[in-house]
One Martini backbone bead per residue (centre of mass of N, CA, C, O) as a GRO file, in nm:
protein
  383
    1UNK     BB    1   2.168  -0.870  -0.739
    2UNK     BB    2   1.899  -0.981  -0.597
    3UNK     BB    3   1.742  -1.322  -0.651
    4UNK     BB    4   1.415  -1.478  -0.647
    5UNK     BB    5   1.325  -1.766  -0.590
    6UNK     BB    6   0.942  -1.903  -0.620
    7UNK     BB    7   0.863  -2.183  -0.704
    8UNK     BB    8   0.675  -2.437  -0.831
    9UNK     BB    9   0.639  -2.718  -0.934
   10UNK     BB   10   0.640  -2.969  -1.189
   11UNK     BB   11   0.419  -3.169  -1.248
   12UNK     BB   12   0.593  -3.487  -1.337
   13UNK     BB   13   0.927  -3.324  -1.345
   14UNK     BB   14   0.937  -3.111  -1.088
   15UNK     BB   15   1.064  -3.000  -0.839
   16UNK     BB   16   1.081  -2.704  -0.688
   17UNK     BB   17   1.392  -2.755  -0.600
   18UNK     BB   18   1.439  -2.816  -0.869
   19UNK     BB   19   1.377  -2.607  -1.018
   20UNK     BB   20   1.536  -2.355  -0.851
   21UNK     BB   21   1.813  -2.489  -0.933
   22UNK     BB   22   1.822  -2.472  -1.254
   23UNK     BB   23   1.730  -2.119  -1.243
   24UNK     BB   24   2.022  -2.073  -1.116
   25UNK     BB   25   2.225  -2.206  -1.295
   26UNK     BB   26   2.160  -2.020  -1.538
   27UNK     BB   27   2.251  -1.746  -1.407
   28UNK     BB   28   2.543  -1.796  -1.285
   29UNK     BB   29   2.628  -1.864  -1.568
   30UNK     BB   30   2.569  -1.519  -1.658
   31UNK     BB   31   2.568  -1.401  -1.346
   32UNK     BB   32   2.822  -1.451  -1.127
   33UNK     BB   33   2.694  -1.164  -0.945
   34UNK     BB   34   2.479  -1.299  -0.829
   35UNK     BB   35   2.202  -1.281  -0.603
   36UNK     BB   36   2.076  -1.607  -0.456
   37UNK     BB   37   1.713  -1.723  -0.351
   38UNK     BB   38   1.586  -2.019  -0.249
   39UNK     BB   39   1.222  -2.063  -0.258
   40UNK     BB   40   1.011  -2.297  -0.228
   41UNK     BB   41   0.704  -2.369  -0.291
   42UNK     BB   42   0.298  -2.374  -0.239
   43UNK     BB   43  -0.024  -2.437  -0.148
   44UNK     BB   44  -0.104  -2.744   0.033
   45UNK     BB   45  -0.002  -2.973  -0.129
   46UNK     BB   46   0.260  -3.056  -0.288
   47UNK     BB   47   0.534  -2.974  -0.100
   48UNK     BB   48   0.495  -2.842   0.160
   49UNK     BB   49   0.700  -2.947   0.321
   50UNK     BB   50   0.946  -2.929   0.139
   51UNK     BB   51   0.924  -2.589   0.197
   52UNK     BB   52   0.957  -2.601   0.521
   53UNK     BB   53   1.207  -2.707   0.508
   54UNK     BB   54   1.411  -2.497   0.343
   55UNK     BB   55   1.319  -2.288   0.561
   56UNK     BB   56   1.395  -2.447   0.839
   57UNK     BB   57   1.255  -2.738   0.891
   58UNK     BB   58   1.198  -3.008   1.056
   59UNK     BB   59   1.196  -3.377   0.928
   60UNK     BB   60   0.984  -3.626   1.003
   61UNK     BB   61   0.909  -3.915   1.045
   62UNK     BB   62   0.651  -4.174   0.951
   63UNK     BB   63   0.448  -4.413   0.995
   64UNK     BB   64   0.168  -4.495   0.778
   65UNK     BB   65  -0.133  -4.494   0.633
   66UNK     BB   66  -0.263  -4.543   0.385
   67UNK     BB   67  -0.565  -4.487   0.199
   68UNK     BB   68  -0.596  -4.856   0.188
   69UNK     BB   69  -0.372  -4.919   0.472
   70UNK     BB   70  -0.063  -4.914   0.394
   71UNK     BB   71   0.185  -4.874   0.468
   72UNK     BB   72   0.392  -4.551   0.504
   73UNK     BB   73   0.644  -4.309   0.416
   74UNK     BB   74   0.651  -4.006   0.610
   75UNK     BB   75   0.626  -3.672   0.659
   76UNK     BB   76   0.694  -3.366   0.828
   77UNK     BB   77   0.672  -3.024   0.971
   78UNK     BB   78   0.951  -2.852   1.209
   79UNK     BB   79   0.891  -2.597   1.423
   80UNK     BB   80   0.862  -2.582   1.740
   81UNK     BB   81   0.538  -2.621   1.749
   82UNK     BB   82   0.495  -2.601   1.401
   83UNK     BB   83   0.341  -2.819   1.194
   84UNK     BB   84   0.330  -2.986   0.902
   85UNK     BB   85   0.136  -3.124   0.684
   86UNK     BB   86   0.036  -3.397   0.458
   87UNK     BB   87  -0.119  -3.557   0.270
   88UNK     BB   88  -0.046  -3.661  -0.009
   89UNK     BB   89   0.196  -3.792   0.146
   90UNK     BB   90   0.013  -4.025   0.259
   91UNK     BB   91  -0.358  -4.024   0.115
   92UNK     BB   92  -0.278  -3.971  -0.164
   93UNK     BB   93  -0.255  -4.102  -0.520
   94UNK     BB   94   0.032  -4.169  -0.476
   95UNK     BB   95  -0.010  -4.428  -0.256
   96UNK     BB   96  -0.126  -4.589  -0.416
   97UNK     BB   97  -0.029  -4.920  -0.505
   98UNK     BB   98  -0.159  -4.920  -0.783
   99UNK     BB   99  -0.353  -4.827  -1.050
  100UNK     BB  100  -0.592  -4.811  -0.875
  101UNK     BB  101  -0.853  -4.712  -0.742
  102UNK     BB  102  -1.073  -4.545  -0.435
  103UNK     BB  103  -1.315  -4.427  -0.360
  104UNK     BB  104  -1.482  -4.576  -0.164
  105UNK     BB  105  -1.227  -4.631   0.068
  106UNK     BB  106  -1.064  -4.447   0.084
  107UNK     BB  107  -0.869  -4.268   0.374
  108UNK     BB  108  -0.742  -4.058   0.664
  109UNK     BB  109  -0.608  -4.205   0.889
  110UNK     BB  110  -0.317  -4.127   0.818
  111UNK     BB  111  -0.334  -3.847   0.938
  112UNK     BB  112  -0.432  -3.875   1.223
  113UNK     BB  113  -0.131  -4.012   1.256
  114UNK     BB  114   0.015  -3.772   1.204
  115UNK     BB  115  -0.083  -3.560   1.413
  116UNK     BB  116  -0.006  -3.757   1.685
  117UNK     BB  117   0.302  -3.723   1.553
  118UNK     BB  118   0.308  -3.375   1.632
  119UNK     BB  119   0.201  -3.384   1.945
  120UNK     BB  120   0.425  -3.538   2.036
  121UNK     BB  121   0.643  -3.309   1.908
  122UNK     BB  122   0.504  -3.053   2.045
  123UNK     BB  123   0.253  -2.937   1.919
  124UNK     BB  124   0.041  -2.631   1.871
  125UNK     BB  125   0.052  -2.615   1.544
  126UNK     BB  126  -0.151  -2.728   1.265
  127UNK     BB  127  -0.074  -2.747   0.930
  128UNK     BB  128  -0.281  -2.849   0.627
  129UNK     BB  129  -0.249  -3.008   0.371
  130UNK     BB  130  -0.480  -3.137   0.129
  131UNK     BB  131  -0.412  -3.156  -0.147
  132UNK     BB  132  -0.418  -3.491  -0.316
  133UNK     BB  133  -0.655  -3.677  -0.310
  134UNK     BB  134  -0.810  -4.020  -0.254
  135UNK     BB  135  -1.054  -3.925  -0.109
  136UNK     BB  136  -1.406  -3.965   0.025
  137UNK     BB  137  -1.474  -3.911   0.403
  138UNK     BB  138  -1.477  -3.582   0.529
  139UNK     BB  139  -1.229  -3.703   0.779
  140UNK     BB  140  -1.272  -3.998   0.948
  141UNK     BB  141  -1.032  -4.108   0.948
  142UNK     BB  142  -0.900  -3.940   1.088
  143UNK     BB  143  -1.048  -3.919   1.344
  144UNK     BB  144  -1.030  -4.222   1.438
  145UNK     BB  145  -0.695  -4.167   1.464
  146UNK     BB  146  -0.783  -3.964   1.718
  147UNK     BB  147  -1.044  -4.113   1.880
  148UNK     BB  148  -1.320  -4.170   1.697
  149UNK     BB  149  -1.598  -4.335   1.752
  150UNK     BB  150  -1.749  -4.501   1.472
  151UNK     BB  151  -2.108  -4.634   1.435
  152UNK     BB  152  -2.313  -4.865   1.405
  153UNK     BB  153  -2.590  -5.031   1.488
  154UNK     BB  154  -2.465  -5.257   1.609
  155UNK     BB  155  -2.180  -5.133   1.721
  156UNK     BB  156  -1.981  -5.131   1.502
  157UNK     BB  157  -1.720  -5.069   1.362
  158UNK     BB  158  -1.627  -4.859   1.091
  159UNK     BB  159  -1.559  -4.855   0.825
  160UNK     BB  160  -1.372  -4.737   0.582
  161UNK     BB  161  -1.467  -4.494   0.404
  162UNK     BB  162  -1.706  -4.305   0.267
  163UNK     BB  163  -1.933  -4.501   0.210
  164UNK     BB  164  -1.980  -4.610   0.471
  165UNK     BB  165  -2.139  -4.317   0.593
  166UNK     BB  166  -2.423  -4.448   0.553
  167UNK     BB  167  -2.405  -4.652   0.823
  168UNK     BB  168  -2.409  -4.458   1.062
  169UNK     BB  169  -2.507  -4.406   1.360
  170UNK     BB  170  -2.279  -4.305   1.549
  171UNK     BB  171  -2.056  -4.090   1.768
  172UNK     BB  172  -1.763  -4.092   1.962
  173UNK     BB  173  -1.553  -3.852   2.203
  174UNK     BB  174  -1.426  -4.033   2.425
  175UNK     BB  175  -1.092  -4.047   2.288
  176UNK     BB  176  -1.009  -3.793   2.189
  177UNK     BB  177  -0.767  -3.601   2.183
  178UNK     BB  178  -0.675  -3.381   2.415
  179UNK     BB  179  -0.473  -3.192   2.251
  180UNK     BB  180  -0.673  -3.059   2.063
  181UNK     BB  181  -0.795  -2.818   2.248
  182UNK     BB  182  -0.482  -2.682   2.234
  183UNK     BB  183  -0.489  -2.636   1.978
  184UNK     BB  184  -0.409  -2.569   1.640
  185UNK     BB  185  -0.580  -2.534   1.299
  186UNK     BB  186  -0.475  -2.502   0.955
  187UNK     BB  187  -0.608  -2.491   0.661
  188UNK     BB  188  -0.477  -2.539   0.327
  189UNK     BB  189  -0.672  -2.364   0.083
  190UNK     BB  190  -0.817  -2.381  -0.286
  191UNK     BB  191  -1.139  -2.419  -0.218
  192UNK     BB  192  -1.520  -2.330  -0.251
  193UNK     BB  193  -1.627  -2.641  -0.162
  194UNK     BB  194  -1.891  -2.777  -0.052
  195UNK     BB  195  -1.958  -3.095   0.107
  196UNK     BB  196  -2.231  -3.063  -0.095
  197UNK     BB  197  -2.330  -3.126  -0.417
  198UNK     BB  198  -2.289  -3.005  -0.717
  199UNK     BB  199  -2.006  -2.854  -0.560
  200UNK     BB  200  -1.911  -3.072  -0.434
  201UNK     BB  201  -1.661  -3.319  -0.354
  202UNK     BB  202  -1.815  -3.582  -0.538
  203UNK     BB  203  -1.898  -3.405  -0.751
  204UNK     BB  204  -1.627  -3.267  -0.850
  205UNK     BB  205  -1.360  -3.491  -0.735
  206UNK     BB  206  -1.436  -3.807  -0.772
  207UNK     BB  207  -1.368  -3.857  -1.059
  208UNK     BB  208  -1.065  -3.835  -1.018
  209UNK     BB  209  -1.072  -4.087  -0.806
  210UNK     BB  210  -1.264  -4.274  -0.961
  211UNK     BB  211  -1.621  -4.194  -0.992
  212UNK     BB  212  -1.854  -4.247  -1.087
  213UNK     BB  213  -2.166  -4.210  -1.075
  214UNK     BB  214  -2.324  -4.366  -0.872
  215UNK     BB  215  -2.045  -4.297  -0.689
  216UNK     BB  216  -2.116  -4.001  -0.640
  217UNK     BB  217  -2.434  -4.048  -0.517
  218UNK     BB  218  -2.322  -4.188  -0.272
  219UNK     BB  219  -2.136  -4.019  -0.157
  220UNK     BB  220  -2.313  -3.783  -0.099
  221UNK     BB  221  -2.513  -3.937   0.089
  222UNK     BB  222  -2.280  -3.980   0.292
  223UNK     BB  223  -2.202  -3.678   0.348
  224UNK     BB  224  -2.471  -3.620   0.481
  225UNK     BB  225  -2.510  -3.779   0.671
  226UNK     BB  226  -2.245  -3.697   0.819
  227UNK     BB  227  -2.376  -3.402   0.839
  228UNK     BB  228  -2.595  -3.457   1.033
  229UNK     BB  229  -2.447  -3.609   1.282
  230UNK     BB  230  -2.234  -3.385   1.323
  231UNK     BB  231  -2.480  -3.170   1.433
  232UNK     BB  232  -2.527  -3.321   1.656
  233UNK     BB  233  -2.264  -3.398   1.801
  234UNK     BB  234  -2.151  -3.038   1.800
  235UNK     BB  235  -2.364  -2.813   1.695
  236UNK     BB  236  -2.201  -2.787   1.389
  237UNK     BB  237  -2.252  -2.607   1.054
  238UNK     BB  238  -2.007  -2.711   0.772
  239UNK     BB  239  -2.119  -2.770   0.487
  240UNK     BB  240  -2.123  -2.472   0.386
  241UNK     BB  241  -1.871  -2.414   0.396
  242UNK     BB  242  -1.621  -2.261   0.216
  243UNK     BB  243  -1.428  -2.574   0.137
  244UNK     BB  244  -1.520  -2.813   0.311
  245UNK     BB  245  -1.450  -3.018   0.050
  246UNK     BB  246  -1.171  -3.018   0.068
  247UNK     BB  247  -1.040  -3.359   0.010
  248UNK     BB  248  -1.318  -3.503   0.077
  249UNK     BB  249  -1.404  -3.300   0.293
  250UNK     BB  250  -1.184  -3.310   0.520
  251UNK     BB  251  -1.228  -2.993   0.626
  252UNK     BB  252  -1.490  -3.054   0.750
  253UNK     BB  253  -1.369  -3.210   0.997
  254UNK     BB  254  -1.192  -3.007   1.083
  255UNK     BB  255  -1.400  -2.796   1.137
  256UNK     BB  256  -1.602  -2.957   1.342
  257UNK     BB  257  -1.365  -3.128   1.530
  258UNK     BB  258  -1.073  -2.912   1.510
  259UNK     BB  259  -1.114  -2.666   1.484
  260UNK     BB  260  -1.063  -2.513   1.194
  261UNK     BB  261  -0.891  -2.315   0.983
  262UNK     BB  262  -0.919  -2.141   0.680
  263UNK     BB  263  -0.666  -2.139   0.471
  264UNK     BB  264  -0.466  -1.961   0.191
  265UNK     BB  265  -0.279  -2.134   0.097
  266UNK     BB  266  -0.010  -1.975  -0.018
  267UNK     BB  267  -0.040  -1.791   0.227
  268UNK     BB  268   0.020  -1.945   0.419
  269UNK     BB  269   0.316  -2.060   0.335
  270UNK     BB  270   0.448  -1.870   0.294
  271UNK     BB  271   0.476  -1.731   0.566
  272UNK     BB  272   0.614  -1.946   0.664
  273UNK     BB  273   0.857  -1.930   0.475
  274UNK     BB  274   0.953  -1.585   0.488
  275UNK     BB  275   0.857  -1.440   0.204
  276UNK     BB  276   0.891  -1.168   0.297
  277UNK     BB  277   1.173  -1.086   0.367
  278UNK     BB  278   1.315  -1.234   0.137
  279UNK     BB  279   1.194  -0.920  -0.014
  280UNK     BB  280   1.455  -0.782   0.061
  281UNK     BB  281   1.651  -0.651  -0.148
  282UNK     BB  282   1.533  -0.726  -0.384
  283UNK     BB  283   1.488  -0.706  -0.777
  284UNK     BB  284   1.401  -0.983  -0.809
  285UNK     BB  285   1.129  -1.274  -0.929
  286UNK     BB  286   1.100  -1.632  -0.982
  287UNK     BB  287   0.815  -1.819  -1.115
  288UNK     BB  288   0.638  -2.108  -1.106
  289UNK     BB  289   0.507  -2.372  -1.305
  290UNK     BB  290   0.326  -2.638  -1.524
  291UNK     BB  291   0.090  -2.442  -1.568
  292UNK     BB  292  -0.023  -2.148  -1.697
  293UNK     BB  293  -0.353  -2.028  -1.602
  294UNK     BB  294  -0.633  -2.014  -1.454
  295UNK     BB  295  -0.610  -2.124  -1.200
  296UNK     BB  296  -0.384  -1.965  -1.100
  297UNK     BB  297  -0.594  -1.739  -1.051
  298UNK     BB  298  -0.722  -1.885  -0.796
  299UNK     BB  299  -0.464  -1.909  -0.587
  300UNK     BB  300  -0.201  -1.967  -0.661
  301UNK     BB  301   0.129  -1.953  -0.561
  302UNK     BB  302   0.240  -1.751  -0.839
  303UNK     BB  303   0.019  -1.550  -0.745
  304UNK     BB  304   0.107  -1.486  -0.402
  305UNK     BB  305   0.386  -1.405  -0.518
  306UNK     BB  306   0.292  -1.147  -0.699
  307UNK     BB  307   0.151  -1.029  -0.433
  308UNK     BB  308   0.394  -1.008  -0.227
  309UNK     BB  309   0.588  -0.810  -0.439
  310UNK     BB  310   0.387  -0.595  -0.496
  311UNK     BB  311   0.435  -0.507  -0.197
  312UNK     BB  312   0.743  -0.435  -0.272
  313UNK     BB  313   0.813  -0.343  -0.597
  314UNK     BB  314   0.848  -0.621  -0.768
  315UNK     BB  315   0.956  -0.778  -1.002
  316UNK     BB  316   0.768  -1.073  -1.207
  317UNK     BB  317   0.849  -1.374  -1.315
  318UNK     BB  318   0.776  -1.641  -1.529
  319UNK     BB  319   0.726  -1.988  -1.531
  320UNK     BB  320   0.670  -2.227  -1.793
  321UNK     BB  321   0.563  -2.525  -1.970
  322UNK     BB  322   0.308  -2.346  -1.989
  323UNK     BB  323   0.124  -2.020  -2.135
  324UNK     BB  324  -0.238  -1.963  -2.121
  325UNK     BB  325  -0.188  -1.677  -2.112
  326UNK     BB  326  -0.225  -1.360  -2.131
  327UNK     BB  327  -0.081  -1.036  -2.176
  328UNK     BB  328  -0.303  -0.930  -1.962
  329UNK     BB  329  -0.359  -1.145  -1.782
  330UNK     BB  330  -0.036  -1.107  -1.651
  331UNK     BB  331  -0.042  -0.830  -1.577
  332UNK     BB  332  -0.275  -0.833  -1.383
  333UNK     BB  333  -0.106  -1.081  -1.165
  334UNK     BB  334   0.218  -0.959  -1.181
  335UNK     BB  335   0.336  -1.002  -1.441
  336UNK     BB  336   0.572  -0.931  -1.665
  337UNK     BB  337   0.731  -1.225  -1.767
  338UNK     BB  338   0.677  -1.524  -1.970
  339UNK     BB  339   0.815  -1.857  -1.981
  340UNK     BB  340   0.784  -2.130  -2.226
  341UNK     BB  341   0.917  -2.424  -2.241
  342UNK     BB  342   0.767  -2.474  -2.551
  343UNK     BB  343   0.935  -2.233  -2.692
  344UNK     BB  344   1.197  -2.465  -2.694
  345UNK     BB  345   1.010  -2.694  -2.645
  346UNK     BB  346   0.709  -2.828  -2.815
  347UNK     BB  347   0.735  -3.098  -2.737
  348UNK     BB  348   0.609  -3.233  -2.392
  349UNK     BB  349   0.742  -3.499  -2.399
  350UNK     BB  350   1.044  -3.358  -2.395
  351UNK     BB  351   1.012  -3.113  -2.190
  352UNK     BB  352   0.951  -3.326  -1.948
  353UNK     BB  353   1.238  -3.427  -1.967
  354UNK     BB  354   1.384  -3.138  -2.007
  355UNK     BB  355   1.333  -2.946  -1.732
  356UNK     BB  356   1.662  -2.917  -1.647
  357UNK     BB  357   1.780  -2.767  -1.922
  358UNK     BB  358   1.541  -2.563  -1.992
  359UNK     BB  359   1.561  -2.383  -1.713
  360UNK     BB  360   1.839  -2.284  -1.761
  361UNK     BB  361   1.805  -2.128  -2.004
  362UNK     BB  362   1.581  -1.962  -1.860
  363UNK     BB  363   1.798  -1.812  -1.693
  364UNK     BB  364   1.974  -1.701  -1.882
  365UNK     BB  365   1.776  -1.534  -2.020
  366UNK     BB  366   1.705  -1.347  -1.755
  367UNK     BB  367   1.981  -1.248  -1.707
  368UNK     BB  368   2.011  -1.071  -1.972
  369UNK     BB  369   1.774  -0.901  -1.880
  370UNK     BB  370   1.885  -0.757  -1.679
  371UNK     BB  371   1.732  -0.517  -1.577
  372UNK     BB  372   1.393  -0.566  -1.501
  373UNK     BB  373   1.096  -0.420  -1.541
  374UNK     BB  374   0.820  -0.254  -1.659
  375UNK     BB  375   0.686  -0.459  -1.886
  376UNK     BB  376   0.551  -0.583  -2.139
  377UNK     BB  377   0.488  -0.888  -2.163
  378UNK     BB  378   0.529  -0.924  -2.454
  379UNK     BB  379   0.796  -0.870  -2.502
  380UNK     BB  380   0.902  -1.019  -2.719
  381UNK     BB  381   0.938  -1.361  -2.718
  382UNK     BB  382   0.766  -1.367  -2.488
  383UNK     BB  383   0.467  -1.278  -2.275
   0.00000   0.00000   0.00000
């Protein structure tokens, strides 16, 4: 029997092939006789590039500026012309040098010094992954890093960071990355948020990155201005396209200055990494993230993953550190039985440190199960 692993990332205890390498070893431990094909997936935030890897994408590295300028070692993933940018991996939350946020300065400079360094590796195809942003630019600062200067009224280069494009005068694009022009954009975004406004990027996302009410009243009207200058300079009013928000607006900026198109991140990386082919004669297919609840609805990989299998008639496992939907609510999203792992260890704090113990438990008794059909997430231990 072939067996698809297909989870995302168990965020703060492992990635994505941490899960899937210790619920193979589980399996194996219990089926030596399984055909075991390893696939971890991503929506378009941490892990996207590490997806690309996996499937055979070549990991390019680059020195780039974090979000708040200090250099950073971050890859790229290449396969032909097609590249994966990971945001998050140069300029998120987790790349900030100390404890504290930068609401206000963070930008996606580096960014835009990735995508530079994926057109020098004759890419024309650059797929970005926008999730765990550390900015609220807009995208200014990738676009700075492509060659577009952003100035005040005085005429001197605009400073980095959200806050600034409050004093934005004038965009000059004759600087800009000419390789832009032939190429291809493709946004994995998973939010549905206008670049401004009370459901906007600021409004939604700015207190996760730390911005108090002051500062998120600032970057909002920072960022109308924003959009305001580059409707006169483009031509294209990209502010209320849903999800223009992603990422502190970064998508706002690729879609109105390097045409890009946003795709739903999930479906975007399977793709990328021939998700449906590898579910070609398989049997079962087991995903899984760090929390199953409403968000996983909203578009997560898990989801993509189940919406995927269905389509080929393969029945899905899911697993995760915590299972917060019901049993219909599984049934609903395709999947068949939900394990989690805080159902052998409840303290969370102890499950999170023994994540890839209770992971391994967790595939032999799928194992013990196989073959699995379509019964109800219910029954049994499980959900």
């Amino acid at each position: 029997m072939r067996v698809v692993l297909a989870p995302d990332k168990f965020k703060g205890s492992a990635s994505a092939r941490e899960v899937a390498g210790a619920l193979a070893a589980g399996l194996r431990a219990a089926r030596p006789d399984l055909e075991i094909a390893e696939f971890p997936v991503a929506d378009g935030g941490d892990g996207t590039v590490a997806a690309a890897v996996a499937a055979g994408f070549a990991e390019i590295p680059v020195t780039a500026a974090g979000p708040v300028g200090d250099p950073v070692g971050t890859h790229f993933a290449l396969r032909g012309r097609t590249a994966v940018v990971e945001l998050a991996d140069v300029t998120g939350l987790r790349r900030l040098p100390g404890p504290g946020l930068a609401p206000l300065t963070a930008s996606t400079f580096g960014v835009g010094q990735v995508i530079t360094a994926a057109l020098d590796a004759g890419a024309t195809e650059i797929v970005l992954g926008v999730g765990g942003s550390a900015s609220t630019d807009g995208g200014a600062g990738m676009l700075q890093a492509l060659g577009a200067r952003l100035t005040d009224a005085g005429g001197r280069d605009l400073a980095r960071g959200g806050a600034a494009l409050a004093g934005l005068a004038a965009v000059d694009l004759a600087g800009l990355d000419r390789r832009i022009a032939g190429a291809r954009f493709l946004v994995a975004c998973d939010v549905d948020s206008p670049l401004t406004g009370p459901a906007g990027a600021a409004a939604v996302f700015g207190p996760q990155k730390g911005a108090g009410p002051a500062e998120v009243g600032l970057l909002d009207r920072a960022l109308a201005h924003w959009a305001a200058v580059t409707a006169r300079v483009t031509g294209r009013d990209a502010a209320r396209v849903p999800g223009a928000g992603a990422a502190g607006g970064t998508a706002f900026g690729a879609l109105a200055y390097l045409g890009a198109d946003l795709v739903a991140g999930a479906d975007l990386v399977l793709g990328l990494i021939g998700f449906d082919a590898a579910l070609a004669g398989a049997g079962l297919v087991v995903t899984g993230e760090g929390s199953l609840d409403r968000q996983t609805l909203t578009g997560k990989a898990p989801l993509g993953v189940a919406r995927a299998a269905a389509r080929r008639g393969v029945p899905v496992v899911a697993v995760a550190g915590r299972v917060l939907l019901t049993g219909p609510e599984l049934a609903a999203a395709g999947f068949t039985i939900a394990y989690a792992l805080t159902d052998l260890e409840p303290d969370p704090a102890i499950a999170m440190s023994r994540t890839a113990d209770l992971l391994k438990r967790v595939g032999a008794r799928i194992a013990a199960r196989l073959p699995i059909g379509r019964a109800s997430p219910a029954d049994g231990p499980e959900r």
